[in-house]
C-alpha positions as CSV (number, residue, x, y, z in Angstrom):
1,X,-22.7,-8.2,10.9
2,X,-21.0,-8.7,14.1
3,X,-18.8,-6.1,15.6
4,X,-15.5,-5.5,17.6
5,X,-14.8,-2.7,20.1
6,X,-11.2,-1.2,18.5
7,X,-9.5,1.1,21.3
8,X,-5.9,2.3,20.1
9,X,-4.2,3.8,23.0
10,X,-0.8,5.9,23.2
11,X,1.1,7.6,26.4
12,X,-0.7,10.8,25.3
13,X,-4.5,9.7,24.2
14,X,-7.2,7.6,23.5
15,X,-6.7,7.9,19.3
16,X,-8.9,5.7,18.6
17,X,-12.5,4.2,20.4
18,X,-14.7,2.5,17.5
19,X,-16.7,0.1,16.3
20,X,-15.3,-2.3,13.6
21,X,-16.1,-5.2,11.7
22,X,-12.5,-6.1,11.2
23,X,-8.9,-5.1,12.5
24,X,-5.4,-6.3,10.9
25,X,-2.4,-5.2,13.0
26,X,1.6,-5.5,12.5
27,X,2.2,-7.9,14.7
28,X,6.2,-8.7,15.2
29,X,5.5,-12.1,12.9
30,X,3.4,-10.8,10.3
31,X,0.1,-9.6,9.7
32,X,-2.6,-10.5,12.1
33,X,-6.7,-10.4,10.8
34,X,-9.0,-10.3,13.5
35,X,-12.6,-10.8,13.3
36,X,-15.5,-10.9,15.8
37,X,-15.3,-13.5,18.3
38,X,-11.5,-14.0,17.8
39,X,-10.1,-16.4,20.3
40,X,-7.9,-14.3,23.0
41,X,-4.5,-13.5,22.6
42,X,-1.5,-11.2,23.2
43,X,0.7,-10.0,20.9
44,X,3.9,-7.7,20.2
45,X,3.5,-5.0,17.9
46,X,6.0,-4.0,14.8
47,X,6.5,-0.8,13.0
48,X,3.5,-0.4,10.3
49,X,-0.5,0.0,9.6
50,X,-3.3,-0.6,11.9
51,X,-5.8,-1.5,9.3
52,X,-9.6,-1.6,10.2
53,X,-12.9,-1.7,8.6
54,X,-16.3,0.5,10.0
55,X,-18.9,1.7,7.8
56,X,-18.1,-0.1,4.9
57,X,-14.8,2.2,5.0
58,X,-11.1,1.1,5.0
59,X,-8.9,3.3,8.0
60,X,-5.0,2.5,8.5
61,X,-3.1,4.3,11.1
62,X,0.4,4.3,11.9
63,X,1.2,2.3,15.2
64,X,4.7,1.7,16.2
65,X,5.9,-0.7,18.9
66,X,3.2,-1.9,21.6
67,X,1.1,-4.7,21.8
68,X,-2.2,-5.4,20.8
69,X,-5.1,-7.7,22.9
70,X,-8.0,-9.4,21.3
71,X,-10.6,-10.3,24.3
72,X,-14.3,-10.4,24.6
73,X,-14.6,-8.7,20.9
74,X,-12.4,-6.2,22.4
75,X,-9.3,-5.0,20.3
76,X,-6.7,-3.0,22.5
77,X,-3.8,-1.7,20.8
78,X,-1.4,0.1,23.4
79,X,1.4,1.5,21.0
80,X,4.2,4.2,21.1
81,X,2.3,6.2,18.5
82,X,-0.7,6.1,16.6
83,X,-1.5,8.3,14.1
84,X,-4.2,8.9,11.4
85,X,-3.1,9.9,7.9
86,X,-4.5,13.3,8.8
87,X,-2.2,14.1,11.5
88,X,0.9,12.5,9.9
89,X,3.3,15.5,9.3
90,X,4.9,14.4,5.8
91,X,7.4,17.0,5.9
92,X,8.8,15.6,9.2
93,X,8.4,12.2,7.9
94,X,10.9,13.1,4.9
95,X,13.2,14.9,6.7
96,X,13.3,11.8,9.1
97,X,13.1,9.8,6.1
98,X,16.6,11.6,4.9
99,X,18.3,12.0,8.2
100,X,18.1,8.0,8.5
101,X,19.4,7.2,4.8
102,X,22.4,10.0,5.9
103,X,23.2,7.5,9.0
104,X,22.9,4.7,7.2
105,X,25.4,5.8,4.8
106,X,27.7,7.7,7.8
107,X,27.7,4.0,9.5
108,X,29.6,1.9,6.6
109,X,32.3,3.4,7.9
110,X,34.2,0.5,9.0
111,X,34.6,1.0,13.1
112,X,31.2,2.3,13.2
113,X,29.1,1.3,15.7
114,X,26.5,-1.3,15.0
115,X,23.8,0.0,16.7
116,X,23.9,3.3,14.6
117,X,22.7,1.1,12.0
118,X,19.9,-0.6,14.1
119,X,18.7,2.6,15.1
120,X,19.0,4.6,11.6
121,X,17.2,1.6,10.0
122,X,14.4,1.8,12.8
123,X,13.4,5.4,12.0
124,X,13.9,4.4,8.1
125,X,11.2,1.9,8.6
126,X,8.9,4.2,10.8
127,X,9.4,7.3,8.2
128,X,8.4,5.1,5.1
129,X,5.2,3.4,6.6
130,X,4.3,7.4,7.7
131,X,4.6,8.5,4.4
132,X,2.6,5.3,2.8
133,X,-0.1,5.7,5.1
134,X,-0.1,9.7,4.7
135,X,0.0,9.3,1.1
136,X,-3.2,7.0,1.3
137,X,-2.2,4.1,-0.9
138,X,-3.8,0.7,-0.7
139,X,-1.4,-1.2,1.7
């Protein structure tokens, strides 16, 4: 079968450089399959699972904002983060997971400001999709 190059780059390292037979990446309106000899495009990255197939084997790996490149069977995702379930620190992950439920409820104060809740339900988001890809279920 045909194969893409995936590359998953972050400010500090090359996590991934791979072979693939398929990619599906959070794009910022929805889900976004890619297969060999996809047309080229550009597009923004969301919160959520970088999902790929090598080996007959199903990875994810949290990616967080970026943007992702399909060109010449060439996948580039340049993202904030990008972690394996491996190195996905679920203790962190529930503490942030907590701190951002404890905004949350801090913000409905009425006068609070509006971007306390933007922000709080940002790091929900992030902490939720670390623990779902740590935890290894089927996303």
């Amino acid at each position: 079968m045909a194969e893409l190059t995936l590359r998953l780059i972050t400010p500090d390292a090359i996590v991934l450089d791979t072979q693939v037979t398929s990619v599906q990446v959070p794009a910022t309106d929805g889900l976004l399959g890619i297969l060999p000899r996809h047309a080229p495009l550009v597009t923004a990255l969301n919160v959520g699972p970088l999902t790929y197939e090598a080996d007959g084997k199903r990875e994810s790996v949290f990616v967080s904002s970026g943007f992702a490149e399909v060109r010449d069977n060439t996948v580039r995702v340049v993202s904030e983060a990008g972690e394996p379930p491996a190195e996905i620190d679920e203790e962190r992950a529930l503490d942030a997971e907590k701190r951002a439920r404890r905004h949350l409820d801090e913000a409905r104060v009425p006068g609070a400001p509006q971007i306390d809740v933007v922000r709080a339900l940002g790091a929900l988001r992030r902490a939720q999709w670390r623990l779902r890809i740590r935890s290894g279920k089927r996303l």
